[in-house]
C-alpha positions in Angstrom: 7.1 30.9 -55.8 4.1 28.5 -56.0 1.7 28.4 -58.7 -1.5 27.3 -57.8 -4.3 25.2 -59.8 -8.0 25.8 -59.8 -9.8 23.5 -56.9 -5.9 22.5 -55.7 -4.1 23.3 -52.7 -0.3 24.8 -52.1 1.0 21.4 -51.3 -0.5 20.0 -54.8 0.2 23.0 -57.0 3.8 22.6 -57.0 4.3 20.3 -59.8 2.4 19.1 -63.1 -0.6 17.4 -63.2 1.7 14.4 -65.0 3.6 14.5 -62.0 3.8 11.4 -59.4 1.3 12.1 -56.7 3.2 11.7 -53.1 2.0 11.5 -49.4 3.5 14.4 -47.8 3.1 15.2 -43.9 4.2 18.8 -42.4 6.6 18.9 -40.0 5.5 20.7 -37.0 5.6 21.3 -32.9 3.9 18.9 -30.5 4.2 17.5 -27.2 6.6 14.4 -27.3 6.9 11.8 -24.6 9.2 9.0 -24.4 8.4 5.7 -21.7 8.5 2.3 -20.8 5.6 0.0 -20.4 6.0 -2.6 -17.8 3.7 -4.9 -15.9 3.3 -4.1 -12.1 1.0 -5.4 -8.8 -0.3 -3.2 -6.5 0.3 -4.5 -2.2 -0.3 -3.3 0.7 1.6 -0.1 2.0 2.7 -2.3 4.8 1.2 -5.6 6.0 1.7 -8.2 9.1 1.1 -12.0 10.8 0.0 -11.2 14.2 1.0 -13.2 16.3 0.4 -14.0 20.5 4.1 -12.6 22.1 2.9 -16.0 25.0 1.8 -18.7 24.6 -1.9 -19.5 25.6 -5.6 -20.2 25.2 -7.1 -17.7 22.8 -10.3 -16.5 24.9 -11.7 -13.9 22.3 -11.0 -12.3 19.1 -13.2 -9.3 18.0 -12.7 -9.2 14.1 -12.8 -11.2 10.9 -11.4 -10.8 7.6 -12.9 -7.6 6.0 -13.2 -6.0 9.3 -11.4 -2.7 9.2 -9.0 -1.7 12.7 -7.5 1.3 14.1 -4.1 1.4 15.6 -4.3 0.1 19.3 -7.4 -1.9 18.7 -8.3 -5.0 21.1 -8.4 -7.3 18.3 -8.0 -10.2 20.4 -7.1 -11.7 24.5 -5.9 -14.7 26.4 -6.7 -16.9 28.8 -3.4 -16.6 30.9 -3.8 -17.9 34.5 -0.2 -18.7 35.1 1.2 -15.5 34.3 -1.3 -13.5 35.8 -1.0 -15.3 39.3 3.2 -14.5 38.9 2.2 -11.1 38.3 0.4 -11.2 41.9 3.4 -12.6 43.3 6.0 -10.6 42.0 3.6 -7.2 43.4 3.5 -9.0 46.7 7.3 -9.8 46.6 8.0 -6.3 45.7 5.7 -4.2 48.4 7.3 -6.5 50.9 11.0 -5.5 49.7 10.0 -2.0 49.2 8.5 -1.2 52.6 11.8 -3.4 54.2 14.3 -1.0 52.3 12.2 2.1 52.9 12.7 1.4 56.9 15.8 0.8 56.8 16.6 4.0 54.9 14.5 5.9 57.7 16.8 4.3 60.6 20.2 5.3 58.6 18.8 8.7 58.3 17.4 8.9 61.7 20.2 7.2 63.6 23.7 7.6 61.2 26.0 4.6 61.5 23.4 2.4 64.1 23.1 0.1 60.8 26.5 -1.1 58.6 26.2 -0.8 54.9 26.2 -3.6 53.8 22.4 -4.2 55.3 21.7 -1.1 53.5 23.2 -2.4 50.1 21.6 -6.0 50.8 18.0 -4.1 51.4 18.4 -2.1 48.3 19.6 -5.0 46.0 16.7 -7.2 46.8 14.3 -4.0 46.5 15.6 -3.6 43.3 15.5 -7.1 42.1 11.7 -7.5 43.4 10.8 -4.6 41.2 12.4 -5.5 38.4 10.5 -9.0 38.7 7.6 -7.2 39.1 7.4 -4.9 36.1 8.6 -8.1 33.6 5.2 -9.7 35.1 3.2 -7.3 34.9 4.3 -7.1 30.9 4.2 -10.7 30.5 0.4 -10.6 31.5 0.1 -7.0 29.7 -0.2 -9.8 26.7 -3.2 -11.4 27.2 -4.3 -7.9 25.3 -3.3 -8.0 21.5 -3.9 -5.0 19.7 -3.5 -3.7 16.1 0.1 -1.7 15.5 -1.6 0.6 12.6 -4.8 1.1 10.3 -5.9 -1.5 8.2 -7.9 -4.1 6.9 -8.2 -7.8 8.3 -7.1 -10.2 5.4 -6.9 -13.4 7.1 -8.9 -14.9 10.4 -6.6 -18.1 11.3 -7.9 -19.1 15.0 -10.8 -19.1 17.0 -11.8 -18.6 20.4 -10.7 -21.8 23.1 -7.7 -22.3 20.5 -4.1 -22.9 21.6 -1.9 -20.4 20.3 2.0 -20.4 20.6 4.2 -17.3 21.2 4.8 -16.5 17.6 9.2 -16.3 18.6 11.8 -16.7 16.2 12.9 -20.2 17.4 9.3 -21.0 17.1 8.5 -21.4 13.4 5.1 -23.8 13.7 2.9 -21.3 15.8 0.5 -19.6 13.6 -0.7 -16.2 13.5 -3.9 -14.9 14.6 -4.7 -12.8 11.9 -3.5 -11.3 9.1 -3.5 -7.1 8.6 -2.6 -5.1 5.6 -2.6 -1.5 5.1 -4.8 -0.6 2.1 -5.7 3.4 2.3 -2.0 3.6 0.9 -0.4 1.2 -1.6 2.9 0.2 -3.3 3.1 -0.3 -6.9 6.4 -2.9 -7.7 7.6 -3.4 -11.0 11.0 -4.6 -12.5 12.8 -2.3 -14.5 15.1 -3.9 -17.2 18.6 -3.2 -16.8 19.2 -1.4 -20.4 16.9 1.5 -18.7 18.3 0.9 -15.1 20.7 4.4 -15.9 17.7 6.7 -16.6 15.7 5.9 -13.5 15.7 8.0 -10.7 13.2 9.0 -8.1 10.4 11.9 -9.1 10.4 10.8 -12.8 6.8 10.6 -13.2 4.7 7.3 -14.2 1.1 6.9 -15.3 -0.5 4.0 -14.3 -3.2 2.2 -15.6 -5.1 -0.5 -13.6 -6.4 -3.3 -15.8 -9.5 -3.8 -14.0 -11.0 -0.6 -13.2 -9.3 0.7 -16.9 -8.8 3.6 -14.9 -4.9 5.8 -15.4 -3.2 7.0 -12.8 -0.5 9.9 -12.9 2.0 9.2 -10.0 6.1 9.9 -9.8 8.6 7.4 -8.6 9.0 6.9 -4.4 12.2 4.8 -4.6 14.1 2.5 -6.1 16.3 -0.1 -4.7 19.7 0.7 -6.6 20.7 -2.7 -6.8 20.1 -4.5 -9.8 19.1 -8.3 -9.3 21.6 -10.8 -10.3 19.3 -13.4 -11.3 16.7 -11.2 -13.7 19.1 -8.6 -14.5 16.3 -6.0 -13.0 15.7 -3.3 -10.4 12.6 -3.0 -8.4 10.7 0.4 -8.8 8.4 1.4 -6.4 5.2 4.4 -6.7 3.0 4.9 -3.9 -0.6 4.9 -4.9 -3.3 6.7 -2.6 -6.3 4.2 -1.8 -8.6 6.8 0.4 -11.7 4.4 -0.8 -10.1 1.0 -0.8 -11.5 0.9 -4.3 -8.1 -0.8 -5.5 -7.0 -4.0 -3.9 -3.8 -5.7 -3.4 -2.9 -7.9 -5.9 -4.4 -6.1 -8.7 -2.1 -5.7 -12.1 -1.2 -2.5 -14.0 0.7 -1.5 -16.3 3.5 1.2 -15.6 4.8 3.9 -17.9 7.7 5.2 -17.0 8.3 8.5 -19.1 11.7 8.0 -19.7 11.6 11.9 -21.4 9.3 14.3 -22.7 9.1 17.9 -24.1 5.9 20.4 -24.5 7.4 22.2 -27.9 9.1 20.0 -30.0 9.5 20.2 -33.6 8.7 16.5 -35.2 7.5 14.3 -37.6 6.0 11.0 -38.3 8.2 8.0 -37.6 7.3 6.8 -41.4 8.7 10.0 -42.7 12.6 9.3 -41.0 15.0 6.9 -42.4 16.0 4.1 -39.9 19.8 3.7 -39.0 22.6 5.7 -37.8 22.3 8.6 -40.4 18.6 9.2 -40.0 17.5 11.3 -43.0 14.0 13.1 -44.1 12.8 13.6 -47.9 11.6 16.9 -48.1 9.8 18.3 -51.2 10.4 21.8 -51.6 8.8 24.5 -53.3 9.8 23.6 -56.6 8.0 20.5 -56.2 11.3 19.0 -56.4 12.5 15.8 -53.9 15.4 16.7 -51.2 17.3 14.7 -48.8 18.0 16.4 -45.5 20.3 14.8 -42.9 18.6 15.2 -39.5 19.5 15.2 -35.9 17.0 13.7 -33.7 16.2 14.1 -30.8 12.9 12.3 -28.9 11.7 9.3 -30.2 8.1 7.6 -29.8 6.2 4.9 -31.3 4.6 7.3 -33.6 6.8 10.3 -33.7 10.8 11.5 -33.8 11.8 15.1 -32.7 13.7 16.6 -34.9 16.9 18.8 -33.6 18.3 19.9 -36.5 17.8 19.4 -40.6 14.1 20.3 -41.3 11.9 23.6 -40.2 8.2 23.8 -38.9 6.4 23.2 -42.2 8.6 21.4 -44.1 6.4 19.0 -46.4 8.3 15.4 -45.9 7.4 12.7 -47.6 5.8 10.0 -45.9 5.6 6.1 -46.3 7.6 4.5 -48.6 10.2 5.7 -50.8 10.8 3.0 -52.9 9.8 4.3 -55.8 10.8 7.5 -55.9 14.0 9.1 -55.7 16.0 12.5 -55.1 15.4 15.2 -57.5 12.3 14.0 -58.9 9.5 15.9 -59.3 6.2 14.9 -57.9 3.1 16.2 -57.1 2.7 16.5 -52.9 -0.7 15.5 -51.5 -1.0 16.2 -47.5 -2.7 13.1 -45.7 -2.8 12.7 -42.1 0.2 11.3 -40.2 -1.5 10.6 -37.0 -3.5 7.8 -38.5 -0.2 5.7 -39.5 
């Protein structure tokens, strides 16, 4: 039982006014969270060189950087005489087989064995051959047009019209693109994460970001993660997708991503500076007596400013808080409740 003092709470009534005063903090439930800050960059959701599939003279191009495309947008032509007059050529080549094949198939139907086979075969192999001639020129010169394969946003101009422009090939590493386009109405946030936390990541866990320019915090989840850890930093890249429906945030821009490692709505905890550090984490609890007790804990959560305690202390427990230097077990002392959030 307690015995109160005139103008003194609970907490302080428990001992003798000669009694050392103490900081004492309850224990109590709270929302705990557990995470890792790490620095990340925001980039495009997916982004491109275009490049001319011929080589030609670049007769127009429609945008500039900034300039915002749709999927199959002219963005640019050629100037391709050479391929356009082998188009005409090969369609020429290929009426003239076609309407050769198509009368001797009408004699062989009409007149059954008048003509041998092999004219028939020879017809129908050059038929084929003039079409298939046909329909490679007519997509050769089908790429005079140059159109943009999704949504985006023009981030580089590189040529101008009466320009040169090689067929942007493999084998062909000094031809330069046309333009560059990046996908910004959907981003990707990369970050490393170190391997010591490498076990606990999976996809879903959820991250809050916060961009350092705009200062503004997103709450996302994990996308994917590439499972391999890299030899050279001993990390694993991360990635969150970040809806952009404004374009507000731009590639390149930093954050910082916390990944919330674990977390729990009702848990009984405490300060950090009322738990013992080490392997046999203890709390000093003053009990109603007014009398100092050591309590072995289990814990369960811990944060930069708080430890969840599993087992060895009760919701309202007072525990003594700060340093305990000069006090010791069994001592009586006065208890004086100050707030632990403030550290």
């Amino acid at each position: 039982m307690l015995f109160s003092h005139p103008g003194k709470s609970s907490e302080e009534a428990a001992a003798p006014d000669d009694a050392k005063t103490v900081a004492v903090v309850k224990a109590g439930y709270r929302s705990l969270s557990r995470g890792i800050a790490l620095t990340a960059e925001l980039r495009p959701w997916q982004e491109i060189d275009i490049h001319a599939k011929v080589a030609g003279y670049l007769k127009d191009i429609t945008v500039d950087i900034g300039d915002s495309v749709k999927k199959d947008q002219v963005i640019a032509t050629l100037d391709l005489p050479e391929q356009e007059q082998d188009r005409m050529k090969a369609e020429a080549d290929y009426q003239v087989a076609k309407l050769d094949y198509d009368r001797i198939q009408e004699v062989v139907q009409k007149q059954p064995g008048l003509l041998a086979q092999e004219t028939l075969d020879k017809a129908q192999g050059t038929y084929e051959e003039a079409k298939a001639t046909y329909e490679r020129a007519k997509v050769l010169a089908g790429y005079a047009t140059i159109a943009a394969p999704f949504d985006g946003v023009v981030t580089k101009r590189l040529a101008d019209p009466g320009a040169l422009v090689q067929a942007g090939t493999s084998s062909d590493t000094q031809s330069l693109p046309l333009v560059h386009l990046a996908q910004m109405d959907r981003l990707r946030l990369d970050f490393p994460v170190p391997e010591s936390v490498v076990p606990q990541i999976a996809v879903g866990m959820p991250v809050d970001v916060r961009i350092q320019s705009t200062e503004e915090t997103l709450h996302n989840k994990i996308a994917r993660i590439a499972d391999k850890i890299d030899p050279t930093t001993r990390t694993m890249d991360v990635e969150v997708d970040v809806d952009n429906p404004g374009l507000k945030l731009k590639p390149g821009m930093y954050a910082t991503a916390t990944v919330i490692l674990a977390a729990k709505d009702h848990a009984l905890s405490a300060p950090v500076q009322t738990v013992s550090q080490g392997d046999k984490p203890t709390v000093w609890c003053v009990n109603r007596q007014g009398i100092i007790e050591e309590h072995s804990i289990k814990v369960g959560i811990r944060t930069p400013e708080a430890v969840e305690i599993l087992d060895g202390a009760s919701d309202g427990d007072m525990l003594i808080y700060g340093n305990r230097g000069d006090l010791s077990v069994g001592m009586k002392v006065m208890p004086k409740a100050v707030d632990g959030t403030k550290g």
